[in-house]
FIDOKE-516116 format. One record per atom (N, C-alpha, C): residue in three letters; z, x, y; atom name; chain. Coordinates in Angstrom, 3 decimals. Layout:
# FIDOKE-516116
('ala'; (Z; X; Y); 'CA'; 'A')
...
This chain:
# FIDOKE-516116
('unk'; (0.000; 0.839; -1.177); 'N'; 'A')
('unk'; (0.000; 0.000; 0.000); 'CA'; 'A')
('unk'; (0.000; 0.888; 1.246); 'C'; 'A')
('unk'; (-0.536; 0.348; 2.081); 'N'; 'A')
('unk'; (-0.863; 1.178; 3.624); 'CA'; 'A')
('unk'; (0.227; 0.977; 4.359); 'C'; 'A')
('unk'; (0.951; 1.970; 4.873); 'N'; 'A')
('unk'; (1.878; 1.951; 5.610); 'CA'; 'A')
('unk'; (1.108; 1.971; 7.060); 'C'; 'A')
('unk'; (2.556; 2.121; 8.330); 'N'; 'A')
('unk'; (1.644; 1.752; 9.729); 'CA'; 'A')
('unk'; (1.598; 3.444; 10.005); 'C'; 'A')
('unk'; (2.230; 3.774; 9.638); 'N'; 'A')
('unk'; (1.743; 5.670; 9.605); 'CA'; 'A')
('unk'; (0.002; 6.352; 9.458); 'C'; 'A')
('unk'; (-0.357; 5.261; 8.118); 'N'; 'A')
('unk'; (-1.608; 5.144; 7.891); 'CA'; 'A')
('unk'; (-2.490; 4.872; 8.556); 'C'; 'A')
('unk'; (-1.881; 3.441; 9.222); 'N'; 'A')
('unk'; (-2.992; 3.156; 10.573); 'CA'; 'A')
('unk'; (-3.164; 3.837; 11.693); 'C'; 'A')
('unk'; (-1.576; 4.068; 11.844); 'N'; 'A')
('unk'; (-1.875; 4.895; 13.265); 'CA'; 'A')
('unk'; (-3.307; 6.350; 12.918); 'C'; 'A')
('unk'; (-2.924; 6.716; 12.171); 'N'; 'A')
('unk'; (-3.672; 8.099; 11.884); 'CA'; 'A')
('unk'; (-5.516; 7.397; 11.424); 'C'; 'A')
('unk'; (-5.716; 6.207; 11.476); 'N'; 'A')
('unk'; (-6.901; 5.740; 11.638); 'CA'; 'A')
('unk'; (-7.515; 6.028; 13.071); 'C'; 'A')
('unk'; (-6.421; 5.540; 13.902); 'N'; 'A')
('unk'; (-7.062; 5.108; 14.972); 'CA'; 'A')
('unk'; (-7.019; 6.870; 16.236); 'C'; 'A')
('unk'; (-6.393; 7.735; 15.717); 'N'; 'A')
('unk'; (-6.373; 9.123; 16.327); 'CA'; 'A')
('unk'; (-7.418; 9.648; 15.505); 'C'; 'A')
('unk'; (-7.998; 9.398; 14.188); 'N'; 'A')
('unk'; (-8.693; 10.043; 13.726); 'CA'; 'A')
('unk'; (-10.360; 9.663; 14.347); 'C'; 'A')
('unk'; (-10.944; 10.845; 14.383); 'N'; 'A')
('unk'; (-11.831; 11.114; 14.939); 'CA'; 'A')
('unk'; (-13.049; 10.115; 14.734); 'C'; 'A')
('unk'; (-13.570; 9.642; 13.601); 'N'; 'A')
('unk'; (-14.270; 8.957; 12.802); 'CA'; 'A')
('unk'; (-13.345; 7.616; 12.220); 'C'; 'A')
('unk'; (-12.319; 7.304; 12.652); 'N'; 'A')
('unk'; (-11.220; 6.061; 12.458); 'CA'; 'A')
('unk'; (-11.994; 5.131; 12.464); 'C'; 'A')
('unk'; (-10.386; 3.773; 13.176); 'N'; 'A')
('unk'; (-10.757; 2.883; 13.262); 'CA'; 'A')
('unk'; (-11.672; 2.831; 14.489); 'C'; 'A')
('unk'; (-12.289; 1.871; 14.925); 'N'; 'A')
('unk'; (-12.580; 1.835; 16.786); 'CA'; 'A')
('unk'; (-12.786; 0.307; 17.083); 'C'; 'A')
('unk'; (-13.031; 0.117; 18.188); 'N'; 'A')
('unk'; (-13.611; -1.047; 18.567); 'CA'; 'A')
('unk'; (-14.604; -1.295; 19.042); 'C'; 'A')
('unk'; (-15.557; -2.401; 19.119); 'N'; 'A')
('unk'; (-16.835; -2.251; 19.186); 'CA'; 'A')
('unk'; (-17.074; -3.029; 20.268); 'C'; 'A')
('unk'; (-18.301; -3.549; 21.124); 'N'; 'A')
('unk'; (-18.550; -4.603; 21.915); 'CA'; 'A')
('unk'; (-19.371; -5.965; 20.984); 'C'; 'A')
('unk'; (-19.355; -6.865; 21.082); 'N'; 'A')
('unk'; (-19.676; -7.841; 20.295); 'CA'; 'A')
('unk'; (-21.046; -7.682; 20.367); 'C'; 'A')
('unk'; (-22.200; -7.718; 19.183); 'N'; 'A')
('unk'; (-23.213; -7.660; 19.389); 'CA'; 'A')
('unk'; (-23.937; -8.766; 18.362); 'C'; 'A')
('unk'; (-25.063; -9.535; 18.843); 'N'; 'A')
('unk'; (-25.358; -10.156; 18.565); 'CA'; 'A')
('unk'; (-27.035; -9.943; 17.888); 'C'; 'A')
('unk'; (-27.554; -8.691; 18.285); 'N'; 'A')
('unk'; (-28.230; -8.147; 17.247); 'CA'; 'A')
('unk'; (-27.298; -7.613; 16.350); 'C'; 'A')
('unk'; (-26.805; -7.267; 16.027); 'N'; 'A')
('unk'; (-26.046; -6.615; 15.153); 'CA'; 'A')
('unk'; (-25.593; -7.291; 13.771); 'C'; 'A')
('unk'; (-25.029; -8.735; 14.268); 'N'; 'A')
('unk'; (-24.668; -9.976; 13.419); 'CA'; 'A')
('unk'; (-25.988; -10.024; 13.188); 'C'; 'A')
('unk'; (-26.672; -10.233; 13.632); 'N'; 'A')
('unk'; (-28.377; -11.323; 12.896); 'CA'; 'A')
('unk'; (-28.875; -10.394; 12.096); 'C'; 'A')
('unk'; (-28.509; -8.882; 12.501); 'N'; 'A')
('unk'; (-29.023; -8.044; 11.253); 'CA'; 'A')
('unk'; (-28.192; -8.480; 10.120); 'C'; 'A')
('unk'; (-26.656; -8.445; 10.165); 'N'; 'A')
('unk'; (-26.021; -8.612; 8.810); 'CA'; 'A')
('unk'; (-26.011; -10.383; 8.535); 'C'; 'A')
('unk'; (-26.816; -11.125; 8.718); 'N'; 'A')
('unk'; (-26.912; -12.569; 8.612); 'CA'; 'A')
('unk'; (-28.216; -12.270; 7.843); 'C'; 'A')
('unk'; (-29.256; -11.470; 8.009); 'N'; 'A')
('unk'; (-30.351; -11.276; 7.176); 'CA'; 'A')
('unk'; (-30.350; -10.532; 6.134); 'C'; 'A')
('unk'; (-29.228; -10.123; 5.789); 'N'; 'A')
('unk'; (-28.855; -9.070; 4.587); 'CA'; 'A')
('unk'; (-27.956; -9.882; 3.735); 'C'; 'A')
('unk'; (-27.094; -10.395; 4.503); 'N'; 'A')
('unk'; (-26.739; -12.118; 3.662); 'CA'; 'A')
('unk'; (-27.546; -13.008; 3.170); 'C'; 'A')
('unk'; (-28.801; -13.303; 4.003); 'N'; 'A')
('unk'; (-29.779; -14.092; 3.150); 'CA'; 'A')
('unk'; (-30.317; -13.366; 2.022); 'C'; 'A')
('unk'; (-30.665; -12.138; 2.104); 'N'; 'A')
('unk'; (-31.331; -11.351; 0.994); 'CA'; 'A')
('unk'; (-30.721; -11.516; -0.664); 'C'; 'A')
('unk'; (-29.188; -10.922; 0.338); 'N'; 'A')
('unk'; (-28.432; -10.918; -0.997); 'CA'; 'A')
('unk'; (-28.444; -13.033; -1.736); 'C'; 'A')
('unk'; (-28.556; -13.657; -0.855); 'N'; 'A')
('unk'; (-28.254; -14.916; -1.406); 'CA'; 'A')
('unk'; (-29.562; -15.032; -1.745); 'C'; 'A')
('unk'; (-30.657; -14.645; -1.632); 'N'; 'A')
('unk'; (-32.331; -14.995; -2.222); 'CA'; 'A')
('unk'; (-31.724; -14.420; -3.930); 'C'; 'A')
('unk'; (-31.335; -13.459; -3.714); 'N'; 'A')
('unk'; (-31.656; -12.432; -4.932); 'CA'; 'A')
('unk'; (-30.260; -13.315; -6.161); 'C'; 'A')
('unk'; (-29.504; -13.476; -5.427); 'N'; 'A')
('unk'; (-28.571; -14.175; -6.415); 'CA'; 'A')
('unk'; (-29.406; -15.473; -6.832); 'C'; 'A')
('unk'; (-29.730; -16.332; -6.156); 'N'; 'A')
('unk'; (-30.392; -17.431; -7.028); 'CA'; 'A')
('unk'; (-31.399; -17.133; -7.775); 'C'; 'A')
('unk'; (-32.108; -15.999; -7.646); 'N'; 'A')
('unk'; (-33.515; -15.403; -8.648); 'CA'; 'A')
('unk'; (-32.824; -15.299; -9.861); 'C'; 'A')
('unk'; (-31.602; -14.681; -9.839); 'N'; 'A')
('unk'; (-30.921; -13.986; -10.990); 'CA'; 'A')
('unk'; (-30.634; -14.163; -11.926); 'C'; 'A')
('unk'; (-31.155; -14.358; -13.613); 'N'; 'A')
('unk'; (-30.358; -14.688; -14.395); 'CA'; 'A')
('unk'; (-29.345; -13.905; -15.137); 'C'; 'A')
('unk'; (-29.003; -12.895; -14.166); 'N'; 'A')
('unk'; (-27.383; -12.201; -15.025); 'CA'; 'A')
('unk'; (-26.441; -12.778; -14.105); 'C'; 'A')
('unk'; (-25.500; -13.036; -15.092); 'N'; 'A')
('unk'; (-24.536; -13.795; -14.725); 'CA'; 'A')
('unk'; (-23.509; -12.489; -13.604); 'C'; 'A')
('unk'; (-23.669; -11.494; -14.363); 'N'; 'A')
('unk'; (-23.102; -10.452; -13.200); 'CA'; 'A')
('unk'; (-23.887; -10.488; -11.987); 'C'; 'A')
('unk'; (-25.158; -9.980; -12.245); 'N'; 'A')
('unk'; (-25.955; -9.856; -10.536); 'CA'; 'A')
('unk'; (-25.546; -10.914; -9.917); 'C'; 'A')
('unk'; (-25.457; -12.287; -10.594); 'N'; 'A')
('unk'; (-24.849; -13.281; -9.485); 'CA'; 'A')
('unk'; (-23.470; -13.245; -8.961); 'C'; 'A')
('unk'; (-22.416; -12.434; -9.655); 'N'; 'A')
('unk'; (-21.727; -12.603; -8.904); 'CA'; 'A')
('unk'; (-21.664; -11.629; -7.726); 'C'; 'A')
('unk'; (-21.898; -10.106; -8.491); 'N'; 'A')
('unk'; (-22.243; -9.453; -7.238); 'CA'; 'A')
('unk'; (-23.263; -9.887; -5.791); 'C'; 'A')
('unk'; (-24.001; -10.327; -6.237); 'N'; 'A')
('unk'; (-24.802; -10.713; -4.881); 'CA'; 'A')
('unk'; (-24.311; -11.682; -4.080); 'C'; 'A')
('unk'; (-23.297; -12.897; -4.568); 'N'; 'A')
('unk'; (-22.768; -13.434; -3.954); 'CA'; 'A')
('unk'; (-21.412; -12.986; -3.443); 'C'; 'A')
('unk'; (-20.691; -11.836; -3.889); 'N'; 'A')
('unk'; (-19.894; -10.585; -3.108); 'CA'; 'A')
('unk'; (-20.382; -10.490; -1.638); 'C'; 'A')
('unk'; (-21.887; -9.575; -2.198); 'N'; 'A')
('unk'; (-22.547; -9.187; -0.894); 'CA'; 'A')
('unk'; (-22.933; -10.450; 0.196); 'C'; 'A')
('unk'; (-22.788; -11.291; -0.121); 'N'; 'A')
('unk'; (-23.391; -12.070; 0.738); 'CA'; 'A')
('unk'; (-22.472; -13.186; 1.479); 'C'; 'A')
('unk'; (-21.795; -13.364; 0.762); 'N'; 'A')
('unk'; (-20.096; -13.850; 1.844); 'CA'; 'A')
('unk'; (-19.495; -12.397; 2.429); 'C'; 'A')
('unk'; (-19.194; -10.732; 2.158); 'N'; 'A')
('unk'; (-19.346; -9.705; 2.520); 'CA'; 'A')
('unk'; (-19.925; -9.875; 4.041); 'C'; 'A')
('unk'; (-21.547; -9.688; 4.157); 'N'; 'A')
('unk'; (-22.096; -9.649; 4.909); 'CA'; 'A')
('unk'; (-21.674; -10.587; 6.084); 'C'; 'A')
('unk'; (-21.853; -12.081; 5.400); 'N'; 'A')
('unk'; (-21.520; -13.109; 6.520); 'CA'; 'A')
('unk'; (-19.964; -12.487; 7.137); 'C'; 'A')
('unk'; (-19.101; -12.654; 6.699); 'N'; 'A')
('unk'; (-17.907; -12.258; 7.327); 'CA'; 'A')
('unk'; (-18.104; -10.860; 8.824); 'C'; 'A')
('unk'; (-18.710; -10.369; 7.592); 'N'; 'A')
('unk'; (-19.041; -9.251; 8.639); 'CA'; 'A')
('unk'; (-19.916; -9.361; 10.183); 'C'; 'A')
('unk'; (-20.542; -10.202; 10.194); 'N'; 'A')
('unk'; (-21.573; -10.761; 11.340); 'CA'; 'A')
('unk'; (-20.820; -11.735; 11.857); 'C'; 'A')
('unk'; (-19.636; -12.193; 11.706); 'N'; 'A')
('unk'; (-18.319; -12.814; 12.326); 'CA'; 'A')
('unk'; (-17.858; -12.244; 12.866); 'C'; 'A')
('unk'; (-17.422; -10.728; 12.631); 'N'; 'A')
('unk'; (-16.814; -10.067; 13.104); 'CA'; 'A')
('unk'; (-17.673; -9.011; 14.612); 'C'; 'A')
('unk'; (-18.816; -8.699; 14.054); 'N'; 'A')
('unk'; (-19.476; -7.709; 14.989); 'CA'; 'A')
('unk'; (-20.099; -8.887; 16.484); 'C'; 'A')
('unk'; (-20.107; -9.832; 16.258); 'N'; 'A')
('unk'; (-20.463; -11.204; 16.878); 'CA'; 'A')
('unk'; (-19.263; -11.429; 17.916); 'C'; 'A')
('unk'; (-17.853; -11.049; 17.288); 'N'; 'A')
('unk'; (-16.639; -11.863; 18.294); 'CA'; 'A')
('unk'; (-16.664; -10.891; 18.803); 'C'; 'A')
């Protein structure tokens, strides 16, 4: 488990955490990498590739939530 020792040393570290400005190209890129992954999961008949692709693709969306706010 991550202590706040951990975090702190994210956010001094050079390549850390950071903060970003909200970008809205940025989301529509990862909103189209969400669709991909959701094309490729319904093609799929392994029952694994589907779940992985549907990983990636709630993954992605979340992520274009985030680079968006």
């Amino acid at each position: 488990m991550k202590t706040l020792k951990d975090i702190k040393w994210c956010f001094r570290n050079k390549n850390g955490i950071s903060l970003i400005e909200p970008s809205a190209n940025l989301a529509e890129g990862h909103i189209k990498i969400a669709e991909e992954a959701l094309h490729e999961m319904q093609k799929s008949d392994s029952r694994r590739w589907k779940t992985i692709e549907a990983y990636y693709t709630v993954y992605e969306s979340v992520y274009a939530i985030f680079v968006r706010l």
